[in-house]
Backbone bond lengths (Angstrom), bond angles and torsions (degrees), N, CA, C in turn:
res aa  C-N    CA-C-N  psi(-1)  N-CA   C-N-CA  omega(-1)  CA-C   N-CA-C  phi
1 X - - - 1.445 - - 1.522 108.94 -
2 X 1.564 103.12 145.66 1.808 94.42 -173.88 1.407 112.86 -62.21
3 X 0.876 125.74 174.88 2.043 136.69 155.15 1.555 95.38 -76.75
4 X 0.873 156.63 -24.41 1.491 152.75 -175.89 1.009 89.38 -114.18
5 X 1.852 85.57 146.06 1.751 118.26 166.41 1.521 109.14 -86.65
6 X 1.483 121.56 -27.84 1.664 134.90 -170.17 1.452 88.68 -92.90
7 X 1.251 90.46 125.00 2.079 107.33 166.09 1.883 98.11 -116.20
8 X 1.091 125.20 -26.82 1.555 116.65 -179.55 1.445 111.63 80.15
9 X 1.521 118.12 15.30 1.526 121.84 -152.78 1.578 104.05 -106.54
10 X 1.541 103.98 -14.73 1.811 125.04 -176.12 1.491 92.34 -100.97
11 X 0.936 129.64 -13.44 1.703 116.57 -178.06 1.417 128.95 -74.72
12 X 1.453 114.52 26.18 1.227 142.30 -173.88 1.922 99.91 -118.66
13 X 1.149 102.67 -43.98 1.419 91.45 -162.41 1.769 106.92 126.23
14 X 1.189 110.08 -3.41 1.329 117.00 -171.76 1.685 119.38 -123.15
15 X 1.429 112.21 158.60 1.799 109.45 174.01 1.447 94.99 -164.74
16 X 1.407 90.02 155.30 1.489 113.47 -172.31 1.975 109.16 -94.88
17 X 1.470 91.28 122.55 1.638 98.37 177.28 1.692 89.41 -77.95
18 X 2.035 109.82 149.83 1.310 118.42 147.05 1.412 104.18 -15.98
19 X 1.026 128.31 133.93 1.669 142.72 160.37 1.415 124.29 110.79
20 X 1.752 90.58 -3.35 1.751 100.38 -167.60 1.149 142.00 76.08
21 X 1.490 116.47 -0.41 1.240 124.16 -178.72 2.180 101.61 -85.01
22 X 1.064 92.08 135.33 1.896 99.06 175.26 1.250 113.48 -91.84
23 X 1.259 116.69 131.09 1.483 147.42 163.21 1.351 128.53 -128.92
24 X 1.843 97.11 142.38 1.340 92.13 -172.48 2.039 117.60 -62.75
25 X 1.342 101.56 157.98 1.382 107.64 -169.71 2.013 99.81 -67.16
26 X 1.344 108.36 4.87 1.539 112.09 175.20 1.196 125.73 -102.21
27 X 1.332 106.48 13.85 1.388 110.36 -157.10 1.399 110.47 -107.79
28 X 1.472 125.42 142.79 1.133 130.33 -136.27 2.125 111.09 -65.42
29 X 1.695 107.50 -39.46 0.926 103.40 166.54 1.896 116.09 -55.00
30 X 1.354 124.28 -37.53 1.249 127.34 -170.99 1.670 101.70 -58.54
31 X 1.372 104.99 -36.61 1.978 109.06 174.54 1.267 94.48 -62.39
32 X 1.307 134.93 -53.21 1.710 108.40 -156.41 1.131 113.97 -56.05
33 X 1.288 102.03 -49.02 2.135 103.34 -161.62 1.720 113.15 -76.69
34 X 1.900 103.00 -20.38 1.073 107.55 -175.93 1.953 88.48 -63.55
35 X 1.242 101.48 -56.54 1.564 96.61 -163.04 1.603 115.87 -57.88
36 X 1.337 114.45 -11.01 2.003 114.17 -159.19 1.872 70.78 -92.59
37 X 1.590 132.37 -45.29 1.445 125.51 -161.56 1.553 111.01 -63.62
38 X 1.766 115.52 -24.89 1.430 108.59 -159.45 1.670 80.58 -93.16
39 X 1.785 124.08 -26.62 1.664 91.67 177.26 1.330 124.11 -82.64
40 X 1.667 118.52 -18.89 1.049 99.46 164.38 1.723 132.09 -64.71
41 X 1.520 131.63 -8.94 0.819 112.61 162.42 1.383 122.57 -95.84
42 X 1.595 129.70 6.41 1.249 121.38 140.78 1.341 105.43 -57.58
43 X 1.089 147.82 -70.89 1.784 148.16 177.17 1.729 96.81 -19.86
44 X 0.670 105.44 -22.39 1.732 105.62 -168.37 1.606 101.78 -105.76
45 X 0.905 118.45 -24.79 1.636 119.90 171.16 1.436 114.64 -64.17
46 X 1.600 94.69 -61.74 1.447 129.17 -171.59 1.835 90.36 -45.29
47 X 1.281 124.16 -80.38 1.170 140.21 178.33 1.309 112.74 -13.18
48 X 1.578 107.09 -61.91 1.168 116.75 -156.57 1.426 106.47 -75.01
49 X 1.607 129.61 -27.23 1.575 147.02 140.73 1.896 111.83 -28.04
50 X 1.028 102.75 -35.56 1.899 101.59 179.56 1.271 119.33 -81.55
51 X 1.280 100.87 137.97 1.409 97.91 174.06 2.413 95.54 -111.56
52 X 1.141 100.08 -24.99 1.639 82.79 166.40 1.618 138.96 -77.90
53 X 1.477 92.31 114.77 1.359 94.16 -168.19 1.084 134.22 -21.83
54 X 1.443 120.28 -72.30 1.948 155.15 175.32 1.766 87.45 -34.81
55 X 1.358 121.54 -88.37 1.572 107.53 157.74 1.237 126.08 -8.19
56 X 0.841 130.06 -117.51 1.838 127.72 167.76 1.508 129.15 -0.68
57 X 1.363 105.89 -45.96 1.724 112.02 -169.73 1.625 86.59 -83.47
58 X 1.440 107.06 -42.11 1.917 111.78 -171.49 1.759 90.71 -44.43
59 X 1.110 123.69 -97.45 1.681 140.01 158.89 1.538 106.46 1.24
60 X 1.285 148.86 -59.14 1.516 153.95 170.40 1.716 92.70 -58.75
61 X 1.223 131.91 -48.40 1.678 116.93 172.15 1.360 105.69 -71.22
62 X 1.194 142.29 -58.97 1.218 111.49 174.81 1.568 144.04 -100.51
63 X 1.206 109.79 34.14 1.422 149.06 128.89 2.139 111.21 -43.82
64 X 1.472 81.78 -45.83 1.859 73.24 -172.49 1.702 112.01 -99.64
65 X 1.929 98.59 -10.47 2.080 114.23 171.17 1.800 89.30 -63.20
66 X 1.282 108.03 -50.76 1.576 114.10 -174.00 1.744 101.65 -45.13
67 X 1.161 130.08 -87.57 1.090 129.46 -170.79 1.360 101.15 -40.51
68 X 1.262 124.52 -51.95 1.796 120.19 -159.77 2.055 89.93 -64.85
69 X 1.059 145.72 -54.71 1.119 161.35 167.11 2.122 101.24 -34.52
70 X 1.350 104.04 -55.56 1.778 99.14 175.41 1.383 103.14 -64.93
71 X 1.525 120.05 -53.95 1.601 109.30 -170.70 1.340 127.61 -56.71
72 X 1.534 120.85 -19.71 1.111 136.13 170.40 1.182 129.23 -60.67
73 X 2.161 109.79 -39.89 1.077 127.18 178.41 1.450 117.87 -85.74
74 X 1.469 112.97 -26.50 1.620 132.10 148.05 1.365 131.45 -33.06
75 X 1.866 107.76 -5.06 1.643 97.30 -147.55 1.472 77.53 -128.54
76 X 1.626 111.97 134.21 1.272 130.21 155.92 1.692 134.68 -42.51
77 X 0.936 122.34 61.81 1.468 138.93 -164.42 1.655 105.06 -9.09
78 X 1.581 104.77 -39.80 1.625 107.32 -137.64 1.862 90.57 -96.76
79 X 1.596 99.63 -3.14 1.802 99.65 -164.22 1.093 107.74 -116.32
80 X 1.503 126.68 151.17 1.735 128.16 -175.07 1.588 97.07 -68.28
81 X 1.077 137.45 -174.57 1.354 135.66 -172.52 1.855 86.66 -153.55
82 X 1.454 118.82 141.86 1.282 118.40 172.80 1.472 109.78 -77.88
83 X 1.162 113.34 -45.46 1.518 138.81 -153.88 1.237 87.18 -78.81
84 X 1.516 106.67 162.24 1.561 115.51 -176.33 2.011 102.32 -120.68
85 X 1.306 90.25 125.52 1.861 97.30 -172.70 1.678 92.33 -72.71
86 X 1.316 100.55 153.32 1.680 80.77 163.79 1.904 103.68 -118.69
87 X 1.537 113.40 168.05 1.697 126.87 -149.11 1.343 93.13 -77.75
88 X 1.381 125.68 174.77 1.334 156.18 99.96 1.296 107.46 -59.81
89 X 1.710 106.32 125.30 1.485 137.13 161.59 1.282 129.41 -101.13
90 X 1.390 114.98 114.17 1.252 112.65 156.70 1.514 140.13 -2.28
91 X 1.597 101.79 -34.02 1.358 108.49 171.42 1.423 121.17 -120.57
92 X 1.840 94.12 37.25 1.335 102.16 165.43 1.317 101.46 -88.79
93 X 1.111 123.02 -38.15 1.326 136.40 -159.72 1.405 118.93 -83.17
94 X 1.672 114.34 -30.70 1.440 136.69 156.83 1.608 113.59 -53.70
95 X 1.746 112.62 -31.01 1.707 121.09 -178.74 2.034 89.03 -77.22
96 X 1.170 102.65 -69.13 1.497 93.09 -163.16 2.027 118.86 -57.00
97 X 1.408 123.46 -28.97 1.140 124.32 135.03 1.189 127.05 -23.66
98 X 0.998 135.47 -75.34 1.494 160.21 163.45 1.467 116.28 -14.85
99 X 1.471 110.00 -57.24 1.605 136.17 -171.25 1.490 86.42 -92.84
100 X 0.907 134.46 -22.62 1.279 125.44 -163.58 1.577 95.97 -80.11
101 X 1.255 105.14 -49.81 1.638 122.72 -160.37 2.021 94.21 -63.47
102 X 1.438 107.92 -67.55 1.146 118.96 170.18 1.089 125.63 -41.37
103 X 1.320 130.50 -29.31 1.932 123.87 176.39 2.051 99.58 -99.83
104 X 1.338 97.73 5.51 2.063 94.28 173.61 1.206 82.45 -92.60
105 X 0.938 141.24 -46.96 1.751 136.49 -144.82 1.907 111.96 -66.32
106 X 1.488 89.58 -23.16 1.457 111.65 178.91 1.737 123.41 -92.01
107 X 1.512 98.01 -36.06 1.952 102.44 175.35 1.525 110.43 -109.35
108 X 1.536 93.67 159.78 1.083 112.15 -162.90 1.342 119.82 -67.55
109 X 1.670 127.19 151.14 1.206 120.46 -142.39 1.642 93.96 -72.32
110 X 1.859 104.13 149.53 1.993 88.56 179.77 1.629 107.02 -84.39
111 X 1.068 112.09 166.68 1.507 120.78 -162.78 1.998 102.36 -126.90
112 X 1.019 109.88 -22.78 1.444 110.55 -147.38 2.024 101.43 -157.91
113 X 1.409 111.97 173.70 1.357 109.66 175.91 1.890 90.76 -85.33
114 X 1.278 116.85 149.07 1.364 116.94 148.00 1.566 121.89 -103.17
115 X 1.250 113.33 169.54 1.350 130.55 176.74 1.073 123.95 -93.96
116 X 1.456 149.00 100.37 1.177 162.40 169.52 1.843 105.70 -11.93
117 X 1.427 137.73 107.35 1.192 131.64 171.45 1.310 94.75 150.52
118 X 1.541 127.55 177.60 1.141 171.00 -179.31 1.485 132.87 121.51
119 X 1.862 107.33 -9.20 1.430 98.19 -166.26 1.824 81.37 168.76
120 X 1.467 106.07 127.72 1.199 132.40 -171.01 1.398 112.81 -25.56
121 X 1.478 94.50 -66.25 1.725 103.07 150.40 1.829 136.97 -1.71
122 X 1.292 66.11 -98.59 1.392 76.02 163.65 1.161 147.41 -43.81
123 X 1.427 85.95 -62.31 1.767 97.18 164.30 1.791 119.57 -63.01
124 X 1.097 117.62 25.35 1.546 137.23 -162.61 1.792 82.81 -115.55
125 X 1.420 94.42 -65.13 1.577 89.16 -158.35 1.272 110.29 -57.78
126 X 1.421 102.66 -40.85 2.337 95.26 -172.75 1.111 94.81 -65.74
127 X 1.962 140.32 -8.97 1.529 112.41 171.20 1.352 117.54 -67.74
128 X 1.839 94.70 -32.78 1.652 92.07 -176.93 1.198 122.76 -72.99
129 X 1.638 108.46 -16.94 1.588 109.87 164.86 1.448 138.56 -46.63
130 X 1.625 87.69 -55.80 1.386 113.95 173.12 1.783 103.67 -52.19
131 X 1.344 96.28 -58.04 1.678 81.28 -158.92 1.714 123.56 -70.95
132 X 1.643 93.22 -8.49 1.685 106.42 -177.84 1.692 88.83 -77.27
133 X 1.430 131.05 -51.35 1.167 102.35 -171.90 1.654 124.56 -82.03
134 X 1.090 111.18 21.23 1.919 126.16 -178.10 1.848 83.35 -99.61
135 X 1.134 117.39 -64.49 1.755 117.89 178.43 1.784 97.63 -40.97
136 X 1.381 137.23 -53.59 1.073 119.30 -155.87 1.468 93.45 -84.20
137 X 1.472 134.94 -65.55 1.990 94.41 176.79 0.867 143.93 -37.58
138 X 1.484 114.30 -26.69 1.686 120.22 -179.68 1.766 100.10 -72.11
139 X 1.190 101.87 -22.36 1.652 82.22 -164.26 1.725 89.49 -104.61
140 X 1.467 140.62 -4.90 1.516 139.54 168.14 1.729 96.62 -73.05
141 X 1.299 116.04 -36.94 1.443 116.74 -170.34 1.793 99.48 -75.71
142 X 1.633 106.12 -65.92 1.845 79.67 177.78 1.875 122.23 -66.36
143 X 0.935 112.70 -7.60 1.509 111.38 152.43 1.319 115.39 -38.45
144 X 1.442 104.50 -71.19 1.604 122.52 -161.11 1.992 89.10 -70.85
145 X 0.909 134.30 -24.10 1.558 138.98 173.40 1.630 111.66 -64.11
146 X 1.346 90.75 -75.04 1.861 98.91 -179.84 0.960 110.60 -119.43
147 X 1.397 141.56 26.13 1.195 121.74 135.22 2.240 86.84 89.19
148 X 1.355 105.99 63.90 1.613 95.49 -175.56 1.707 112.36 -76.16
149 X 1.374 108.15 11.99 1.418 104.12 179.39 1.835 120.19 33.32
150 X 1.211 116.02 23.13 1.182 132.19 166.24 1.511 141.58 -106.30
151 X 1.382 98.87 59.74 1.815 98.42 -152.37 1.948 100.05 -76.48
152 X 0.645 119.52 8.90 1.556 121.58 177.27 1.293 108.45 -104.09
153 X 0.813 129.44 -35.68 1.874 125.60 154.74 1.620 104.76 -46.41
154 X 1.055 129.84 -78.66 2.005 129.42 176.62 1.271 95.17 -25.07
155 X 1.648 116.38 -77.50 0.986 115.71 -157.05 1.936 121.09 -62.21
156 X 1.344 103.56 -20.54 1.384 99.18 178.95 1.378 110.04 -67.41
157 X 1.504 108.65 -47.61 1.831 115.76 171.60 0.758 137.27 -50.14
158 X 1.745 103.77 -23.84 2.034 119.69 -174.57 1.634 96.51 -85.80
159 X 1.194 107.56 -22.65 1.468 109.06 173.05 1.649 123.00 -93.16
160 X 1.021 93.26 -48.53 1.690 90.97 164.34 1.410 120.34 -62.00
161 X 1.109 135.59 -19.84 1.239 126.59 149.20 1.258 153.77 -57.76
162 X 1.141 101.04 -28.56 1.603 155.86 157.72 1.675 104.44 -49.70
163 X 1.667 92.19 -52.01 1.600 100.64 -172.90 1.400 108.85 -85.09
164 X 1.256 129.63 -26.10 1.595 136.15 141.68 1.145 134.64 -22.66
165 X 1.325 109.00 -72.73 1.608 112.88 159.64 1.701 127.64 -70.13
166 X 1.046 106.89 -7.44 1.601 108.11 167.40 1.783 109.05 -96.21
167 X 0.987 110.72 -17.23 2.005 121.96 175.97 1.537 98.08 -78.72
168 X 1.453 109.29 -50.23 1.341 107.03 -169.47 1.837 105.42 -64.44
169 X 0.995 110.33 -36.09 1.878 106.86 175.06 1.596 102.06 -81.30
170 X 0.918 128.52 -42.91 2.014 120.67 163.36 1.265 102.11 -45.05
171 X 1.441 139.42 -54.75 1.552 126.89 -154.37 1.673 98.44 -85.01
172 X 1.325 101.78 5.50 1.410 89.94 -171.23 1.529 100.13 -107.27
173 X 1.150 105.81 -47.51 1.354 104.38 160.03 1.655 139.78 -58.57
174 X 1.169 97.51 -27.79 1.538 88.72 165.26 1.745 106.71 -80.80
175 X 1.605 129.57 -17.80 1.153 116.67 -172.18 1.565 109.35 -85.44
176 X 1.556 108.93 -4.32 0.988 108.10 175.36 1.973 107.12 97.01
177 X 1.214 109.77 -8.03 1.651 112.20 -172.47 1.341 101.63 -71.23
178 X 1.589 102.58 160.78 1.539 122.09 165.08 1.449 124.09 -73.26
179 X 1.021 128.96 135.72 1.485 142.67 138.08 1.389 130.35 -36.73
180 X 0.842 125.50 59.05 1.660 123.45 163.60 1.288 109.64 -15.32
181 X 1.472 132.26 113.34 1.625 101.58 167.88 1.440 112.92 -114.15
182 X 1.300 146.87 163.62 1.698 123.05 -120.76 1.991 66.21 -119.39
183 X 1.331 122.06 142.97 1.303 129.91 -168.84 1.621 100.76 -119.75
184 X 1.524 137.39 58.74 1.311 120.65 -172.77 1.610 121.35 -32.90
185 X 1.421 112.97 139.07 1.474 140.41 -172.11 1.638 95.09 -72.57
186 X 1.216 111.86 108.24 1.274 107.72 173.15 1.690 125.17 -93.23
């Protein structure tokens, strides 16, 4: 690996997907991973905001689905790749389900839309919400482009998002914060 972080090789406007082929840094695959990289480091914010364990370690696993999910989107469709990507499982998606099911079982039934806020926290998670579901059009749109033959990536995001907004009412509830509940303007 170099001693430098600057290679001078993007100073065109361009970067190389896994396989070597160059693309511009605008190009629609370059949005996905850019976008799965800027939520995983909200995931890393968020984290660093918890003080409950089970939370946290949950977040460090999919912190590393995230990366396995960028390298995938990193990889030149049309070129053999030496390196070996590693999968999304079925029972990645069965873990975030799971937690999902387990932290409803605990809050109160929802009644209404809520409003994003009560406690730093929180308001962390609907970012990560938000931005997991901005990652899943970008990556339904290069689907619908090239054909990403990856339907377990959507689906992990349509769910992890899912698992976002149900964390964000757990962290609130265990901190004890309020619920905004969104009151339409009549």
């Amino acid at each position: 690996m170099s001693s430098k972080i600057y290679t001078k090789t993007g100073d065109a406007g361009k970067t190389s997907l896994i396989g070597g082929t160059k693309v511009p840094k605008s190009h629609i695959r370059i949005q996905t991973y850019g976008t799965v990289d800027e939520l995983n480091a909200f995931i890393g914010l968020l984290k660093d905001q918890l003080s409950d364990v089970h939370s946290r370690e949950l977040l460090l696993e999919i912190q590393d689905r995230l990366f396995t999910i960028g390298s995938a989107l990193a990889c030149d469709p049309q070129k053999e790749i030496s390196m070996r990507i590693p999968d999304l499982k079925e029972s990645d998606i069965l873990l975030l389900e799971n937690e999902i099911d387990q932290m409803n079982t605990k809050l109160p039934e929802m009644k209404s839309f809520i409003l994003p806020g009560g406690h730093v926290s929180v308001s962390t998670a609907h970012i990560c919400r938000t931005i997991c579901r901005r990652a899943e059009r970008l990556i339904v749109e290069l689907d619908e482009k090239e054909h990403l033959n990856q339907p377990l990536i959507i689906k992990y995001l349509n769910r992890l998002s899912d698992y976002f907004f149900v964390l964000a009412r757990w962290i609130g509830h265990l901190l004890g914060a309020t619920e905004t509940k969104w009151t339409p303007r009549k």
